[in-house]
C-alpha positions in Angstrom: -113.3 -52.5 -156.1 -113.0 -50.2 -153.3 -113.8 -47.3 -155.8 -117.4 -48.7 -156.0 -118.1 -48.2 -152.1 -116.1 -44.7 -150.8 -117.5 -45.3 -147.8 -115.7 -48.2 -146.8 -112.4 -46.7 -147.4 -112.8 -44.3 -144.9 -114.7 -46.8 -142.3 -112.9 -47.5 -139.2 -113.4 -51.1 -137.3 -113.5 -50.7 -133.7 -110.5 -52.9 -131.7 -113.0 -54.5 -129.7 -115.1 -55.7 -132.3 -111.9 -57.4 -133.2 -111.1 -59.0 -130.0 -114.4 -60.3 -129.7 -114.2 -61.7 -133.3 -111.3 -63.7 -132.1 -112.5 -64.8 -129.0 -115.3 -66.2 -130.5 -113.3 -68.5 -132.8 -111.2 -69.7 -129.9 -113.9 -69.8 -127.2 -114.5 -73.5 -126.4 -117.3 -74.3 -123.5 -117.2 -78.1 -122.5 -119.0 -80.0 -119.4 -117.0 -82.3 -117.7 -117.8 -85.8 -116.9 -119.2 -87.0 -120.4 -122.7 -86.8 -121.9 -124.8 -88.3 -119.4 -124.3 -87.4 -115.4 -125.9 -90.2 -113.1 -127.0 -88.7 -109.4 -127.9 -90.7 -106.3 -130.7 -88.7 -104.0 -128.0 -88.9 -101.3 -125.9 -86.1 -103.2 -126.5 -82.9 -104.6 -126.4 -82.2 -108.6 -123.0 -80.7 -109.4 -122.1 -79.8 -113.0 -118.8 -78.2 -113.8 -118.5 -76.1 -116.9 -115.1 -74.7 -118.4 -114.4 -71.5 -120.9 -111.4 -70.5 -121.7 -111.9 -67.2 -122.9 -113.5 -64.3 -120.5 -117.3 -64.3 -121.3 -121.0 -64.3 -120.0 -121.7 -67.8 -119.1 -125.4 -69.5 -118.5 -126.8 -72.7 -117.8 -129.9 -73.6 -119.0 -132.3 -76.6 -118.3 -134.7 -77.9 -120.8 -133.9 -74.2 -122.6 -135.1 -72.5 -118.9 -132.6 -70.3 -117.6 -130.9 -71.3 -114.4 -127.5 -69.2 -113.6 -125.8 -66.5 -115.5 -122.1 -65.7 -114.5 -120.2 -62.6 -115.6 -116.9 -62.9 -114.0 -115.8 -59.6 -113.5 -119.4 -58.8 -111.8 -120.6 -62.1 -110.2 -123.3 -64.6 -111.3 -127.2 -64.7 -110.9 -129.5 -67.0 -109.9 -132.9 -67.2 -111.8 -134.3 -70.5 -110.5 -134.1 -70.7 -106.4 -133.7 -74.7 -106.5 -129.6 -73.8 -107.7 -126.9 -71.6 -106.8 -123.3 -71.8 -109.2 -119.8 -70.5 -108.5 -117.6 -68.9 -111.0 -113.8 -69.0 -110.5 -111.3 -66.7 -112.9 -108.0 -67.9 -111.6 -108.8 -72.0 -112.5 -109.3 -71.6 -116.2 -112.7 -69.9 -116.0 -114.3 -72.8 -114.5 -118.0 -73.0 -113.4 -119.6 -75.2 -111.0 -123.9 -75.5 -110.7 -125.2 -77.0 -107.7 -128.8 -78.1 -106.3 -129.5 -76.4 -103.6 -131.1 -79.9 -101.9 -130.1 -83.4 -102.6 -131.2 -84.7 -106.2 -134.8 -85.6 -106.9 -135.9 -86.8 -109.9 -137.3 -83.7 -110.9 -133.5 -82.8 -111.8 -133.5 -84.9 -114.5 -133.4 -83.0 -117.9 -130.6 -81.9 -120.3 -128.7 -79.2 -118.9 -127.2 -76.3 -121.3 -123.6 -74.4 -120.6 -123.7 -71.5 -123.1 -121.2 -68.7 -123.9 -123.5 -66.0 -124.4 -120.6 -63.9 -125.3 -119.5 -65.8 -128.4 -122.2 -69.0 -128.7 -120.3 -72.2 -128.3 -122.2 -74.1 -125.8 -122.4 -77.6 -124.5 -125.3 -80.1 -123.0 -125.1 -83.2 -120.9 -127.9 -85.0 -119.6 -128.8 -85.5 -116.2 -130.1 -89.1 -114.8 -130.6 -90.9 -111.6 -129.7 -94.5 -110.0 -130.7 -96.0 -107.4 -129.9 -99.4 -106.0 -131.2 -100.2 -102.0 -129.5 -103.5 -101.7 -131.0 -103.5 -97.9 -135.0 -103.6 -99.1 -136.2 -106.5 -100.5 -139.1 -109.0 -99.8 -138.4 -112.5 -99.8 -140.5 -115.8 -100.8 -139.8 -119.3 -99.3 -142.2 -121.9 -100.2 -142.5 -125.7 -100.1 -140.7 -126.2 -103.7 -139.7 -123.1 -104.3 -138.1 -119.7 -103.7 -137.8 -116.1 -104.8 -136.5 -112.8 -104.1 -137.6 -109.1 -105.4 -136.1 -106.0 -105.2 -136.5 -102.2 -104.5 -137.3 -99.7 -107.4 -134.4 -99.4 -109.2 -133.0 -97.4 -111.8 -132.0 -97.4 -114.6 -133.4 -100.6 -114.7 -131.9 -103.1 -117.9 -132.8 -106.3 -116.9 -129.4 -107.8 -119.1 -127.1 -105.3 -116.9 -128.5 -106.7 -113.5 -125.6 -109.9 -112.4 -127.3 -112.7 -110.7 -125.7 -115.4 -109.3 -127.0 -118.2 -107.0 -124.9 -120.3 -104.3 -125.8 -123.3 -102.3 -124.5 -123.4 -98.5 -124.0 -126.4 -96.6 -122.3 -127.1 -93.3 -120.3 -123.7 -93.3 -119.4 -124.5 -97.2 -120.5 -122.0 -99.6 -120.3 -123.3 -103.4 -121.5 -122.0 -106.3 -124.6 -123.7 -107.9 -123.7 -125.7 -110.9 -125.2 -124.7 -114.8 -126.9 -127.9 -114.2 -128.4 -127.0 -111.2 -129.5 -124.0 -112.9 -131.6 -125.5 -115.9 -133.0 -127.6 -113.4 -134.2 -124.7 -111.0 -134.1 -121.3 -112.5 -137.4 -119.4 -112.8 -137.3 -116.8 -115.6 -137.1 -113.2 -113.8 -140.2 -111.0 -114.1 -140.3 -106.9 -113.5 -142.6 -104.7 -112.2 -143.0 -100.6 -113.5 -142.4 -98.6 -110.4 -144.6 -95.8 -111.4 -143.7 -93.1 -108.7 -139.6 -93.4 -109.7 -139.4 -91.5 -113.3 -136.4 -89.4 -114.6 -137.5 -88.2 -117.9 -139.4 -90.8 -120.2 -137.6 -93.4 -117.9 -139.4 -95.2 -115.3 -137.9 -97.5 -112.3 -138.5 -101.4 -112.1 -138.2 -103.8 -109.3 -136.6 -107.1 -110.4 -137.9 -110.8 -109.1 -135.4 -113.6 -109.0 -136.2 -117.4 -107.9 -136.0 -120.5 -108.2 -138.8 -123.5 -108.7 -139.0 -127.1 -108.6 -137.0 -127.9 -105.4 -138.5 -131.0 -104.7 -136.4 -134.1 -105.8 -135.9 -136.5 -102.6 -133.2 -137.8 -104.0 -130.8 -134.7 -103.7 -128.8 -133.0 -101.0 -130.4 -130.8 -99.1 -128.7 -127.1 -98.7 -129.5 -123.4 -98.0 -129.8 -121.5 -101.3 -127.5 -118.0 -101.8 -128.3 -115.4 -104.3 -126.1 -112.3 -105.3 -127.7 -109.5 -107.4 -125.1 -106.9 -108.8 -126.0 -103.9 -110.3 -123.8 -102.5 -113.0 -123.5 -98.7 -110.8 -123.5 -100.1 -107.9 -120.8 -103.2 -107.7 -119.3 -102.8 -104.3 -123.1 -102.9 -103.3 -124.6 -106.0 -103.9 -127.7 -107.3 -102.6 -127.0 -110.5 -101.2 -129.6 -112.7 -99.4 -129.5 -116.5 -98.0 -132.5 -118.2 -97.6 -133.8 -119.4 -93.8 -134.3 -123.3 -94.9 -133.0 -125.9 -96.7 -133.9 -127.5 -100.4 -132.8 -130.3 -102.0 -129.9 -129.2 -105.0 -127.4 -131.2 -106.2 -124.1 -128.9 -105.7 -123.6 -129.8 -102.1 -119.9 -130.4 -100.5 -118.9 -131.6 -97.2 -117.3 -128.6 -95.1 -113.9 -129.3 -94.0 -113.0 -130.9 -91.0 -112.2 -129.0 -87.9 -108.9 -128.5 -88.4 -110.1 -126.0 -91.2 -107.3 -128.2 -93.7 -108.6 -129.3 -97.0 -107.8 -132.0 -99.0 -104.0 -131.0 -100.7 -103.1 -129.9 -96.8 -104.3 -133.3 -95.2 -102.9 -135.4 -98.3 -99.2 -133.6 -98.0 -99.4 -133.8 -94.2 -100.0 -138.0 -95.0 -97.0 -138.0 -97.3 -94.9 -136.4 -94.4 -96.1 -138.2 -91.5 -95.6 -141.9 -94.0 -92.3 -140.6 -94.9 -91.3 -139.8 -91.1 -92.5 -143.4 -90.3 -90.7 -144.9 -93.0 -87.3 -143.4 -91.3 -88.1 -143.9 -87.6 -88.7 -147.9 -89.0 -85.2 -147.7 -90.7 -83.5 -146.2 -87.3 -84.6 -148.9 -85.5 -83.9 -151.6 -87.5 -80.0 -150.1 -87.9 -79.4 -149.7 -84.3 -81.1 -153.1 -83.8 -78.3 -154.3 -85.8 -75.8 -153.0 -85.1 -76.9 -154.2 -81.4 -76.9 -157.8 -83.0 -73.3 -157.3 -84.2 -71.7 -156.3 -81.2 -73.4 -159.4 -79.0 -71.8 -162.2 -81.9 -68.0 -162.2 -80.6 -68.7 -163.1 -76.8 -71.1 -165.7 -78.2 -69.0 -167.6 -80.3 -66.2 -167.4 -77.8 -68.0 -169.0 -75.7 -69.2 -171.6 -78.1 -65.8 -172.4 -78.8 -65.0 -172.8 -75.6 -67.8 -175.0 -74.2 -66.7 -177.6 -77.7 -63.5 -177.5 -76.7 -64.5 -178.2 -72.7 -65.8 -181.6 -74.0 -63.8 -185.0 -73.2 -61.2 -183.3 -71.2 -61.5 -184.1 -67.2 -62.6 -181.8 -64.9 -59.3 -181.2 -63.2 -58.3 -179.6 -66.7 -61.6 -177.7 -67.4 -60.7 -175.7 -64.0 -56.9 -175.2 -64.7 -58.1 -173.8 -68.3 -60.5 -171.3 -66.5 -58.1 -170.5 -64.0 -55.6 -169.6 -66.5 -52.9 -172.5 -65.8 -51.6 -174.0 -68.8 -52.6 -177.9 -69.4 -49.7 -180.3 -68.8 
């Protein structure tokens, strides 16, 4: 077959070409951290970007060039709002940073591309945010509510509400009961100023309505809201009067015992009585047992005293025997 084209029989491949060849089969460019990266606008955007073969590396955002890195030469930056470090010796790693803490202008799908071979890799970039110190709170005659800050990403079914009732230092949670009787269904409102993509930011308002039954206990009312990124955050809020709910218990008393403590301390003080009684009524016996010799003696004596003269009753107490 060879015979056909002469020319190729004489043609030699370059090495290099080879090398590349290979490289290219075994080049593989991954982001770390999964496909979506969620930022706070406290921190800076930082995306980490590994290849483990020797190549020209560039990120890209929404297909703009941001960074390109040749190792052996140094990287460029081509969009001012970023800078990115390249690093040989830990596995060809590359790190792209905002220059300034993240925005929502950030947002986007970010590109990591092997412009050497072509494997490349995306991840997209979000924001959250969760202020669990803003809020404006409601208190009315019958009812209550609370809303909250922007936030984002806003899923109304991720948010975790859950509503206490506080009474005399006691803090219970509210009953299901409670819950169908009070609960007001939650409402959002589009924060138009917070968007990160096609996303847009919501404030959430939670409350409750129809606190006005006389014939319930009075309480304050407690609400926790959780939000799935932000869990050791929660915004937690307890309201300034008192409505009337039903789950309301008795704090305990100032001893700070509750009810198992005091009812075992009963048993032990019952039991401890229960003995001390028993003491007393041994020792009172055995008191009783000691006195009952002398007593009979003299009983004997004084019936054996009768009839006889009293010349005999003094020579049988002074110890002379009776003639």
């Amino acid at each position: 077959m060879l015979e056909d084209f002469p020319s190729l029989k004489t043609m030699k491949i370059p090495v290099c070409f080879i090398i590349i060849a290979l490289q290219a089969c075994d080049a593989n460019v991954n982001i770390i951290g999964g496909d979506t990266l969620y930022f706070e606008n406290a921190e800076q955007l930082s995306i980490t970007c590994t290849n483990n073969v020797t190549a020209i590396v560039e990120y890209k955002k929404d297909g703009f060039p941001l960074t390109v890195c040749v190792l052996s030469s140094g990287c460029t930056i081509k969009d001012a709002m970023f800078t990115v470090y390249g690093n040989v010796s830990s596995g060809g790693r590359y790190l792209l940073q905002s220059v300034n803490n993240f925005t929502t202008d950030l947002c986007g799908a970010y590109e990591c591309e092997d412009v050497s071979h072509g494997p490349t890799d995306t991840v997209n970039v979000s924001y959250k945010d969760f202020d669990n110190n803003t809020y404006i709170a409601e208190e009315k005659a019958d009812e209550l509510s609370i809303t909250t800050a922007c936030v984002f990403p806003a899923v109304l079914d991720d948010m975790e509400i859950t509503w206490y009732t506080y009474h005399n230092g006691y803090l219970e949670l509210m009953s299901a009961a409670d819950l169908d009787a009070f609960n007001r269904v939650p409402t959002n409102i589009t924060c138009p100023n917070v968007t990160c993509g096609i996303s847009q930011a919501h404030s959430f308002t939670f409350g409750l309505g129809n606190l006005n039954g006389s014939h319930l206990s009075e309480a304050f009312v407690e609400v926790k809201i959780v939000h799935p990124m932000f869990k050791d955050k929660p915004l937690i809020w307890r309201s300034s009067k008192q409505y009337p709910v039903v789950s309301v218990k008795q704090a305990p008393d100032d001893s700070g015992l509750d009810g198992v403590k005091r009812a075992v301390i009963g048993v032990v003080v019952g039991v401890v009585a229960v003995v001390v009684v028993g003491l007393v009524l041994v020792i009172k016996k055995k008191i009783l047992q000691k006195r009952r010799p002398t007593e009979t003696v003299r009983l004997f004596s004084a019936l054996n005293d009768e009839g006889k003269s009293p010349d005999e009753q003094s020579e049988q107490v002074s110890g002379s025997i009776p003639k």
